[in-house]
ZAMARGU-4260 file (C-alpha; in steps of 0.2 Angstrom, whole numbers, plus 5000, padded with zeros to 4 digits):
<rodrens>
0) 5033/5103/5110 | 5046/5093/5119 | 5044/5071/5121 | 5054/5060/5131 | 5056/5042/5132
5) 5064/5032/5146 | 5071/5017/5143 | 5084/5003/5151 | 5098/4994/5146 | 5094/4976/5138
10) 5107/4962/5140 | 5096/4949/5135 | 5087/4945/5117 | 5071/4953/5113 | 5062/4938/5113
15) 5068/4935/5131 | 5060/4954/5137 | 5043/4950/5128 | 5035/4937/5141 | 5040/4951/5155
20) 5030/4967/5147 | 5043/4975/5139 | 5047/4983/5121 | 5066/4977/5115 | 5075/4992/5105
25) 5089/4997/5097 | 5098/5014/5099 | 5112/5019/5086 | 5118/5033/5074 | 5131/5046/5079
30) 5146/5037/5079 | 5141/5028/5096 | 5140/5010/5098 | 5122/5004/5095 | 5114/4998/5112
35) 5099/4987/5115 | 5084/4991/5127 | 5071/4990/5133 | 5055/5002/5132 | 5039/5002/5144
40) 5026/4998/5127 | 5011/5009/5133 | 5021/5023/5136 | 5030/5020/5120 | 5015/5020/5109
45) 5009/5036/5116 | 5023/5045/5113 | 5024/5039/5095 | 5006/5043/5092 | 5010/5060/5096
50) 5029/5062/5089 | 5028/5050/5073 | 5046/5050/5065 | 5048/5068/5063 | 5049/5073/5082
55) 5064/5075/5091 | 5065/5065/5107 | 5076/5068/5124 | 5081/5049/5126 | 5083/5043/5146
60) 5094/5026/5148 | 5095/5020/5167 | 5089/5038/5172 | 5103/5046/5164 | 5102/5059/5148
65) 5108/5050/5131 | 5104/5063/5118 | 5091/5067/5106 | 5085/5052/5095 | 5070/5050/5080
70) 5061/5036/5081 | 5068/5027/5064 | 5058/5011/5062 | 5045/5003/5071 | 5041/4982/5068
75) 5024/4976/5070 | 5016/4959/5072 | 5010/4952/5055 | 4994/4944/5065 | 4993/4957/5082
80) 4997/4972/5073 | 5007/4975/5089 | 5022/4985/5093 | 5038/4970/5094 | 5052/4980/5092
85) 5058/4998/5087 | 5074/5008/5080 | 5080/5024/5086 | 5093/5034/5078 | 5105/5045/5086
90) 5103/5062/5080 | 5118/5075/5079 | 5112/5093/5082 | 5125/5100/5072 | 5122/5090/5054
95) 5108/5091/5043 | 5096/5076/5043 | 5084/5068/5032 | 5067/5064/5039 | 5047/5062/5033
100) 5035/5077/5037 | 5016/5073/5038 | 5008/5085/5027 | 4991/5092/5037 | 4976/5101/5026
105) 4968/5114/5035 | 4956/5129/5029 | 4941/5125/5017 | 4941/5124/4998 | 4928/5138/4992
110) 4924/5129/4975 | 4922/5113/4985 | 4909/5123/4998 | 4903/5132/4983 | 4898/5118/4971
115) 4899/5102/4982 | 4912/5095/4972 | 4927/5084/4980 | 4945/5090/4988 | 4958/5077/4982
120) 4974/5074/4990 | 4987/5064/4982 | 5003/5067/4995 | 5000/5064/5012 | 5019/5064/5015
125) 5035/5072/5011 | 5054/5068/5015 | 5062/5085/5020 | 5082/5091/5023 | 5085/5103/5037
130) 5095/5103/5054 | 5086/5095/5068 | 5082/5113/5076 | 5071/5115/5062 | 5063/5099/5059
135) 5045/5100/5064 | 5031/5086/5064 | 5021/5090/5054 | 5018/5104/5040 | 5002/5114/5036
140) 4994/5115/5017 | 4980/5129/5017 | 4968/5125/5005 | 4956/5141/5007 | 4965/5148/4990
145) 4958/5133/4980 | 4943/5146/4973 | 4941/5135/4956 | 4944/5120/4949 | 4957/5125/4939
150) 4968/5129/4955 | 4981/5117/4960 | 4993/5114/4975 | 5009/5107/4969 | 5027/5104/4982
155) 5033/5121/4976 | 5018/5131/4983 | 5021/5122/5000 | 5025/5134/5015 | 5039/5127/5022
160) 5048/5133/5038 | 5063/5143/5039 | 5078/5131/5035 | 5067/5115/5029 | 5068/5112/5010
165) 5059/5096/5000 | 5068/5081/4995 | 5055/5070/4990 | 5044/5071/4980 | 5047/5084/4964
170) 5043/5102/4965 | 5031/5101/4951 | 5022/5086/4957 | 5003/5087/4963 | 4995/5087/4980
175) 4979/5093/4982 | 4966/5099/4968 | 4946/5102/4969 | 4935/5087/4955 | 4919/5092/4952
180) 4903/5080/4957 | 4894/5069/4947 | 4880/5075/4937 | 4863/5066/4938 | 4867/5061/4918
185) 4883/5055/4923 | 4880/5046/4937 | 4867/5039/4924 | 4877/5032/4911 | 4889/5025/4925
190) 4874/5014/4930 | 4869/5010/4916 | 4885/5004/4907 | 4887/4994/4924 | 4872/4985/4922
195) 4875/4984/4902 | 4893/4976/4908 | 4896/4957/4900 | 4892/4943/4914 | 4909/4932/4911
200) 4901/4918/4921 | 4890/4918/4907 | 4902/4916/4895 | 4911/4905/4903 | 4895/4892/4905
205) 4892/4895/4888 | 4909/4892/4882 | 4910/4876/4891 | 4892/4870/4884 | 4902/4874/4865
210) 4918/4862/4871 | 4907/4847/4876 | 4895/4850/4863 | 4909/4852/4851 | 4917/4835/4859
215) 4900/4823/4859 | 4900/4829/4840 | 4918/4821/4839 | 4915/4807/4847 | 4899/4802/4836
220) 4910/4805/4820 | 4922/4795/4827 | 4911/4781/4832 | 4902/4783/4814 | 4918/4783/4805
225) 4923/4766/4815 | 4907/4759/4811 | 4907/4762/4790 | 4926/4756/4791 | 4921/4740/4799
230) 4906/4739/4786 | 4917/4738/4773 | 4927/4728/4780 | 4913/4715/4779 | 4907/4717/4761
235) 4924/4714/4756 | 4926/4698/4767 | 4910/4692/4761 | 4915/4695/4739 | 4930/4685/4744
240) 4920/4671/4749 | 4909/4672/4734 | 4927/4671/4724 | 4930/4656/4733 | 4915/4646/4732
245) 4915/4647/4712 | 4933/4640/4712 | 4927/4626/4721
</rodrens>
């Protein structure tokens, strides 16, 4: 499937195109100069929601053909969530790019159907090396073979196309396997270790009773100690006074 995207020449900052409705972008890559434009935004959004960043795309500037680009990076609003800005990169037909492939499950798991357990996938994408002829946008994985639960799908059981090899991630690395369900017992003892779990609020009361318990008892030695010092104090004040009164 072929995508195109029309765009204009910007001579203004991004901020400046905002206000008016527009989408500020960059071009670059190729040994070109890197231009700024602008794009139309809803038409922008539906072509990345059906190319991604693994499509090539015939680039228009001003109603004339600038070659093919991939959509490189895409900025979005921390609050909105909406496009503010996007990257395009150049692409040179003749070189070997680097770019992510989707990775699209399809077919059904028969231990899965069989047994009612769960199909787990752990890579959703890879980064793949070919020459832009034969990048494609996404790359199916067939999980019909998955007949126990000792079958696995790692990278190097991935069909890939003619001319596409895997950079990223490792050849042996996992993605996709078949877990069996819970049993009744199991999901049992899950529950009941969860209700049999420590309340720390608890603890955490009960720990501050035992500190100002622990402190009130303090203070009360303190203040007795204070109080049997001064005592003595007094018995010895009033001997010295017997001492006197028989000099007298």
């Amino acid at each position: 499937m072929s995508y195109t995207l029309t765009a204009e020449l910007r001579k203004v900052k991004g901020e400046k195109v905002r206000p008016a409705g527009q989408l500020p972008a960059v071009v670059y890559g190729k040994g070109n100069t890197t231009e700024s434009l602008s794009l139309v935004p809803r038409d922008f959004l539906k072509l990345y929601k059906e190319a991604g960043e693994s499509s090539l795309i015939d680039l228009m500037v001003d109603g004339k053909a600038s070659g093919k680009v991939l959509v490189q990076e895409v900025q979005l609003d921390p609050v909105s969530d909406r496009i503010i800005h996007v990257d395009l990169r150049r692409i040179d037909m003749n070189k070997p790019i680097n770019a992510p492939v989707t990775l699209k499950f399809v077919g059904e798991a028969p231990i899965v159907k069989a047994s009612g357990g769960t199909l787990v996938t752990t890579i959703n994408t890879i980064e793949v090396r070919c020459l832009p002829k034969d990048l494609v946008s996404h790359i199916d994985v067939d999980v019909s073979g998955i007949t126990t639960y000792e079958v696995v799908l790692k990278i190097k059981d991935l069909k890939l196309p003619v001319g596409v090899t895997v950079l990223k991630p490792h050849a042996e690395d996992l993605v996709v396997k078949a877990v069996r369900a819970l049993t009744e017992e199991e999901i049992k003892a899950m529950e009941a270790a969860s209700t049999a779990a420590v309340d720390l609020t608890k603890i955490e009361v009960a720990g501050k009773k035992k500190e100002e318990g622990e402190e009130g008892a303090e203070g009360e030695a303190t203040e007795g100690g204070k109080k049997a010092e001064g005592a003595a104090k007094s018995e010895a004040a009033k001997k010295e006074e017997k001492k006197e009164d028989k000099k007298k």
